[in-house]
SERO-4910 file (N, C-alpha, C, O; in steps of 0.05 Angstrom, whole numbers):
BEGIN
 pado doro    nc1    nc2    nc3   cac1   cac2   cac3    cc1    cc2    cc3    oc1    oc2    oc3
  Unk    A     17    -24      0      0      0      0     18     25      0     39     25     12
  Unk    A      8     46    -15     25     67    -16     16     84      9     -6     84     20
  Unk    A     44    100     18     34    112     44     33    145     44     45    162     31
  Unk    A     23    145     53     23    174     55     10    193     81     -1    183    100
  Unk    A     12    219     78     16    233    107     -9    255    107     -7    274     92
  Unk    A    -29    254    121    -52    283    109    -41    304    120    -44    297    143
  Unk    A    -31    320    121    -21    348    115    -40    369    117    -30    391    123
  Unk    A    -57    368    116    -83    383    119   -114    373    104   -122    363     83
  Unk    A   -123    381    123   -155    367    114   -179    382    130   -179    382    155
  Unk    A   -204    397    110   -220    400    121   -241    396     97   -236    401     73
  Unk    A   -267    385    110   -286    368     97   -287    385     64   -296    408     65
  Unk    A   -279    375     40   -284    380     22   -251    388     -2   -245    391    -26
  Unk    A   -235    388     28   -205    389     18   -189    372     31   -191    365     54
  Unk    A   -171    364     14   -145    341     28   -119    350     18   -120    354     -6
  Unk    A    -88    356     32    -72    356     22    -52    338     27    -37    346     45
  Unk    A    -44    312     15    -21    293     22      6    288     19     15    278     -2
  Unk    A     16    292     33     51    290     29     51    249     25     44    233     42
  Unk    A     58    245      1     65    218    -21     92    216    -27    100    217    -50
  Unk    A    114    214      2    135    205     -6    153    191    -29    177    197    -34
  Unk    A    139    171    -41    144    152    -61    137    171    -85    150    165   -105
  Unk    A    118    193    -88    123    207   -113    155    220   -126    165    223   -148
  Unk    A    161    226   -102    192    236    -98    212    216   -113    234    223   -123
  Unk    A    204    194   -111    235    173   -116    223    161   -146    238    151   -163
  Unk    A    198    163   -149    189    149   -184    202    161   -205    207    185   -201
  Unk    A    207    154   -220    225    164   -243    200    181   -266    180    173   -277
  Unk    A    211    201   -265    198    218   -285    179    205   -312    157    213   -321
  Unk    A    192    187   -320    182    174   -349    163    149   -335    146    139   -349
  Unk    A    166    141   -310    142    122   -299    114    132   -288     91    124   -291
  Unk    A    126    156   -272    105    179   -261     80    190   -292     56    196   -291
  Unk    A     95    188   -312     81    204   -336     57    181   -344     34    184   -351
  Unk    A     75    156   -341     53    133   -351     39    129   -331     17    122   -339
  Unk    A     39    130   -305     19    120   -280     -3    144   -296    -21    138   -312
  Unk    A      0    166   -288    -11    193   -293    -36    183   -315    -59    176   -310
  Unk    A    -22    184   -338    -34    165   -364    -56    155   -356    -78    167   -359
  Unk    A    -54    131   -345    -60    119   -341    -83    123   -323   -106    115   -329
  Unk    A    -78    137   -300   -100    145   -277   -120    159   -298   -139    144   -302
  Unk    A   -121    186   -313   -130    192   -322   -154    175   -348   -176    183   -357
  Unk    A   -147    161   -351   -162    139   -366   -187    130   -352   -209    127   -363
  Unk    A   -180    127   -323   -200    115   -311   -222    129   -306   -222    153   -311
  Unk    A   -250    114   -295   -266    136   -298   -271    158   -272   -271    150   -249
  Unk    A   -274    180   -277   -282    195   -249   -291    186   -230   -308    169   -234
  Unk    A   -284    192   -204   -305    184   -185   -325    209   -178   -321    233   -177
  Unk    A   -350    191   -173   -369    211   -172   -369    227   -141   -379    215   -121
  Unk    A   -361    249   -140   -356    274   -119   -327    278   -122   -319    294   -105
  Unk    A   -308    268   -138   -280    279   -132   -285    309   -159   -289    307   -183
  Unk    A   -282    326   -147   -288    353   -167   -249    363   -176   -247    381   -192
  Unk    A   -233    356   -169   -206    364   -170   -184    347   -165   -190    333   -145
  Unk    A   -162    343   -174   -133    324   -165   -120    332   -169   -115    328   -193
  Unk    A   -101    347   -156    -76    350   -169    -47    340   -153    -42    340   -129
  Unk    A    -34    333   -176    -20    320   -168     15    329   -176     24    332   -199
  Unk    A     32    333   -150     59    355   -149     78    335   -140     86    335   -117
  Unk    A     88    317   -160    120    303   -164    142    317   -154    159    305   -141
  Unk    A    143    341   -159    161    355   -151    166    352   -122    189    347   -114
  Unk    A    143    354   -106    146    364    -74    141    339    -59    150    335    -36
  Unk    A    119    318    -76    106    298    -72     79    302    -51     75    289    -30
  Unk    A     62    323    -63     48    323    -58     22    322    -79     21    325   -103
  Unk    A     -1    315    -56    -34    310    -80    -57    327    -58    -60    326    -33
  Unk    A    -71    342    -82    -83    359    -58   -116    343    -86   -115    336   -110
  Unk    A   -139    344    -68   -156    340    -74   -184    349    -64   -195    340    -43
  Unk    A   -192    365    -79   -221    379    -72   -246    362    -73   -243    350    -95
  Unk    A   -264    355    -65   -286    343    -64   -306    344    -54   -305    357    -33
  Unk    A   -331    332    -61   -354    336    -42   -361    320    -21   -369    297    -25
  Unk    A   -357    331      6   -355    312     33   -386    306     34   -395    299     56
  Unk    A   -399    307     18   -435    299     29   -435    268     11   -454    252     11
  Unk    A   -407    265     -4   -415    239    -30   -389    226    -25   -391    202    -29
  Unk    A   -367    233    -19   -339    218    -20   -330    211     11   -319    228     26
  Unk    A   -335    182     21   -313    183     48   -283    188     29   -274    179      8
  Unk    A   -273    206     50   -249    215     27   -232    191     31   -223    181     10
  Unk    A   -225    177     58   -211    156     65   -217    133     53   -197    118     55
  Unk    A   -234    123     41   -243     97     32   -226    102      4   -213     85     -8
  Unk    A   -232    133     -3   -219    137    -34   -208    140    -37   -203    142    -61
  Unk    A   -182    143    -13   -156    147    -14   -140    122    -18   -118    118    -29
  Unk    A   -165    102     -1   -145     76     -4   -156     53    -29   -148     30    -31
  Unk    A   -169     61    -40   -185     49    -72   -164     62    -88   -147     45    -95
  Unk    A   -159     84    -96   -140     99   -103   -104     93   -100    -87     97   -117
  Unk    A   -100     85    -77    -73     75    -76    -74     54    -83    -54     47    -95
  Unk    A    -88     41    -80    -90      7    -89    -92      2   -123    -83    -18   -134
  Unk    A   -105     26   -135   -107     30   -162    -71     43   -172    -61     30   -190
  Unk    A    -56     61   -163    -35     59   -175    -19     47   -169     -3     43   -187
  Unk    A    -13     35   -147      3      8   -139      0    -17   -169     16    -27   -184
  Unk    A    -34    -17   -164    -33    -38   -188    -22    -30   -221    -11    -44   -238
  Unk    A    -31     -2   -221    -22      1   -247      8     18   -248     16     35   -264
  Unk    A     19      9   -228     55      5   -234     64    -15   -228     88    -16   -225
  Unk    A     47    -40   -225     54    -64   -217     57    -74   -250     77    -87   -257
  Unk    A     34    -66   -268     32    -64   -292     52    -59   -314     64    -74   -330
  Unk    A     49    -29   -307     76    -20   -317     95    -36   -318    102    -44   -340
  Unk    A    107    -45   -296    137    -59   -289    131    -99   -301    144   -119   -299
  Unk    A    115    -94   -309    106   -120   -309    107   -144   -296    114   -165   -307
  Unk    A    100   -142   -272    101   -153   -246     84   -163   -227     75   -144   -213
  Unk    A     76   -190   -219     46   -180   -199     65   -185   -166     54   -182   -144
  Unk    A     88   -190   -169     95   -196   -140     86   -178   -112     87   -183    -88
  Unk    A     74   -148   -133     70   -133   -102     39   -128   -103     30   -110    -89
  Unk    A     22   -143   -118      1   -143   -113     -9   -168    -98    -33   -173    -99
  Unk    A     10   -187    -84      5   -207    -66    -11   -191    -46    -12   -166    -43
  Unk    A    -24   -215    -32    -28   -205     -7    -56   -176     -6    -62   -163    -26
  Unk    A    -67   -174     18    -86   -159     11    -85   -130     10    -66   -115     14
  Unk    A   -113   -124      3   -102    -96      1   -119    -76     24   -113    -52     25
***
């Protein structure tokens, strides 16, 4: 599971410090990205953005439709798998999530 730190949060905003954005290599980061984007919206996430640079993800949403926590961890579990992908690999999708 990818980890990460909430940094600030009040109902409708999240900002997360994503250590592991920091150390992904630029040309893997571009395809995860890709890739996330493909998928379909979730219904109440209104914003994502996402800062490689600092390794952070700030996300706006509607707290009356999104537990933000459930979506945080549907969400990590989704790019875990699609860099498990990438790398062509399932060894780190053992085990639960």
């Amino acid at each position: 599971m990818i980890t990460y730190i909430i940094k600030h949060h009040v109902p409708g905003q999240i900002r997360l410090d994503v250590p592991v954005l920091r150390k992904i290599a630029e040309y893997r980061l571009k395809k995860i990205s890709k890739a996330v984007t493909r998928l379909p919206v979730f219904m109440g996430i209104r914003d994502l953005t996402v800062n490689p640079g600092n390794g952070s993800v700030a996300i706006e949403y509607d707290a009356e439709i999104v537990d933000i926590i459930d979506y945080l961890e549907d969400m990590s579990f989704i790019v875990e798998t699609l860099d498990c992908l990438e790398r062509q690999t399932l060894d780190c999708l053992e085990g639960d999530r």
